[in-house]
N, C-alpha and C positions, 0 to 999 in steps of 0.2 A: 626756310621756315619763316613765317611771316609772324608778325608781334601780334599776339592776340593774348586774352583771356585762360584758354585752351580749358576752359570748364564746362560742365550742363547744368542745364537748368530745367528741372522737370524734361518737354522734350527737345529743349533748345541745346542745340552744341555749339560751343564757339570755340574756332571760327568759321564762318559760315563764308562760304565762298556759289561764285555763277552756278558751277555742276550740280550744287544741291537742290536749287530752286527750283521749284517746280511750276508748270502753267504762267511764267511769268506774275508769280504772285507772291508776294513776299509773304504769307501768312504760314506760305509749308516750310519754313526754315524757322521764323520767327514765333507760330505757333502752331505745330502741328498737332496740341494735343486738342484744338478746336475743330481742325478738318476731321480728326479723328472721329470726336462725340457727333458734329453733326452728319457724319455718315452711316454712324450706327443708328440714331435716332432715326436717320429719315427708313434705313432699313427697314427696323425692326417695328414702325406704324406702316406702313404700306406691309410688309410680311401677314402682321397681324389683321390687317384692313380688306386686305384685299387679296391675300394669298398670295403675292407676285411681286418682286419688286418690280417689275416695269410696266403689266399688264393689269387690270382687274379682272379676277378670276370670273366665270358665273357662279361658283359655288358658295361665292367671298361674302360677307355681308352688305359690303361698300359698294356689290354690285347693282343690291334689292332698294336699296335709299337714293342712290342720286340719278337715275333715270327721269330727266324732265325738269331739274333742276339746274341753277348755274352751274353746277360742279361737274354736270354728266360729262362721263371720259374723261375726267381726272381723277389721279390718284390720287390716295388720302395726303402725300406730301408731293404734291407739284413745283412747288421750285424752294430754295434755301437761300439765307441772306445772315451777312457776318454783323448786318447793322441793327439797333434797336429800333425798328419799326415808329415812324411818325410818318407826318403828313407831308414831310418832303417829301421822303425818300418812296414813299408810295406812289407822287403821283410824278415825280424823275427818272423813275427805274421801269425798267418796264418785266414785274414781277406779276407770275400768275399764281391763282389759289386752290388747293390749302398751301399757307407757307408757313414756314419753318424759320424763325429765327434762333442763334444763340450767338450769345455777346458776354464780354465782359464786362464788371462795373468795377464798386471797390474792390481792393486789398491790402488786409495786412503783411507785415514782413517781421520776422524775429528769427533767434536764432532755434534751431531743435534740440543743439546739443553744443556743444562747444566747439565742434566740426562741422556741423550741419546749418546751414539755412533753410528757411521756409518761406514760402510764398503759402497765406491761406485768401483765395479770390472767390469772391462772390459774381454769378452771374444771370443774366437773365436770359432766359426760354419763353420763347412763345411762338405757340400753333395758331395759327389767325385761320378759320375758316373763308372769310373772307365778307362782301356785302351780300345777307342774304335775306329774301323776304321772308315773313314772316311763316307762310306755307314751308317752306323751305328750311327754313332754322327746326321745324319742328319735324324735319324729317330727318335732318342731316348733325343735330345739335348736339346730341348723343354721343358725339366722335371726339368733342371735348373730353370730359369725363373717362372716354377709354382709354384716351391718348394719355392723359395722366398718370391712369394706371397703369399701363405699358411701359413706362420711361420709368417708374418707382420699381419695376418688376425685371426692365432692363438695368439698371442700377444694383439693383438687389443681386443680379446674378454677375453680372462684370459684363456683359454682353447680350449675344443676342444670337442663335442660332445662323439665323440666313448671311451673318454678319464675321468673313473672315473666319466659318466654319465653326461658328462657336468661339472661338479665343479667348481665354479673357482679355480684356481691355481696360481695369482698373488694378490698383495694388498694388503689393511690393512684388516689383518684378515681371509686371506688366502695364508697358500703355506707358503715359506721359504723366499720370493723376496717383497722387499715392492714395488720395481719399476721394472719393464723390459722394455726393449726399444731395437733398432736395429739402429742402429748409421750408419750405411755404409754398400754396398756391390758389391762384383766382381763378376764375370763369367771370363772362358776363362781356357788354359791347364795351370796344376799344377806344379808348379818347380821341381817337386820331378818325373816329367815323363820323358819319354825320346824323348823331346824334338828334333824335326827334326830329328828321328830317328825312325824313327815307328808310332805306335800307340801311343798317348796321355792319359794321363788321365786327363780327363775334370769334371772342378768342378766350386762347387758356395762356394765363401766364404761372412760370416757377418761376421761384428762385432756389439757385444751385448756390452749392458751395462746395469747392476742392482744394486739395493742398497739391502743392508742388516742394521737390525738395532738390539741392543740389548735390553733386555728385561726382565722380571721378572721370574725366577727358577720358572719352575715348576716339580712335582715329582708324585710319588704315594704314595697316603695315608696308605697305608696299607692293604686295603680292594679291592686292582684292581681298584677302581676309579679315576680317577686324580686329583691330588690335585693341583691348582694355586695358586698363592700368585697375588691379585685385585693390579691393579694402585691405588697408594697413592690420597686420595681423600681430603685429610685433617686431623687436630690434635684438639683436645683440651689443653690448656694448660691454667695451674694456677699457679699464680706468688703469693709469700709474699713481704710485703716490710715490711722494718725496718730496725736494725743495728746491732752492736755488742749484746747489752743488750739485745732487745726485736725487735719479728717479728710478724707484723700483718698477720694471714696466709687467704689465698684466694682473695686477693684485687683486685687482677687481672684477670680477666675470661675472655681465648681468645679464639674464634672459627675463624679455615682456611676454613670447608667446610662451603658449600653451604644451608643454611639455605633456605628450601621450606616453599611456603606462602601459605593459600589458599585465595579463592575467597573472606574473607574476610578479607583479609590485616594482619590474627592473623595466626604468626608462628606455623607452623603445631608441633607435640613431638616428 
């Protein structure tokens, strides 16, 4: 057994070892509850966009707007990015549009209960349509404002149909977030475009806010099964009393859990 922590954190376990990593990327150990949202998000706006997540449908709406436009034959989410969107990383990277960011920014920490930590993190989201003229913005601009409402609607319900068959993916007892919520949001061209110089890049930014909480190690047992360690439910405890000389043993018999009755009043075994 090697020296760690052995706790979670929202959906961080420690200790994190090679086998769990995934893609060579340290974000699926260290935060999986980010790959999580932006896979549902990129879902559930291509779903709703275009009827497909991989294809745009003819029947989709996304199919009647961007014919003849930059965007023709992309979907409504063309690639994703864990960074906040500036003018480096745009013109370094080599990302195509619509794109999808989400990132972290601040957060608080306190405790929830005398047991409990919390992490409450604020983050920022943003759909970037991308540079587009101004024929173009007014045909495709529209996808701002749906996309908004999609994501307050995917929020609202913990998920997203196309998305892991429905699951939820927020709450107690699902997913990596005990809360998510959408604090605020903008529209309008991106500081990182070039402004009164061309073509824009036009975007919807939120900002999120989630809590994360910590929680009891769990591991595997040996055999591929998961092994958890249950919420402390209660202790038995047996006290002596006496003194130096002599101690009377068991005088004290204390029960914390919850003692079940039946239907006639006689404590169940």
């Amino acid at each position: 057994m090697i020296d760690s922590l052995y706790s979670n954190f929202g959906g961080v376990s420690f200790p994190i070892t090679s086998s769990d990593v995934q893609n060579t990327n340290l974000f699926s150990v260290t935060d999986p509850g980010r790959d999580n949202m932006i896979a549902l998000f990129k879902a559930a706006i291509n779903m709703e966009l275009a009827q497909s997540l991989t294809v745009i449908e003819p029947t989709s709406a996304w199919s009647v707007v961007t014919p003849s436009t930059r965007l023709s034959g992309a979907m409504p989410v063309s690639d994703t990015t864990y960074d906040p969107p500036r003018r480096s990383v745009l013109r370094e990277t080599k990302l195509t549009y619509p794109l999808l960011a989400l990132y972290r920014t601040a957060a608080t920490h306190d405790e929830l209960t005398l047991g409990r930590e919390r992490i409450t993190q604020t983050w920022g989201f943003d759909y970037i349509l991308g540079p587009l003229s101004v024929a173009d913005f007014r045909r495709l601009g529209g996808a701002l404002n749906g996309v908004k409402d999609i994501i307050q609607l995917c929020i609202r319900r913990r998920g997203h149909p196309s998305y892991k068959d429905g699951a939820l993916q927020f709450g107690p007892g699902a997913g990596n977030f005990s809360t998510v919520q959408i604090t605020q949001s903008s529209e309008g061209p991106a500081n990182y475009g070039q402004e009164n110089e061309g073509m824009e890049f036009h975007a919807l930014h939120m900002d999120l806010k989630t809590t994360e909480l910590d929680s009891a190690y769990s591991s595997d047992s040996g055999d591929g099964s998961p092994l958890t360690i249950p919420d402390f439910e209660g202790s038995s405890i047996v006290l002596g009393v006496g003194g130096e000389d002599e101690v009377l043993p068991e005088v004290v018999d204390a029960l914390t859990e919850v003692v079940l009755v039946s239907n006639h009043g006689i404590p169940e075994p």
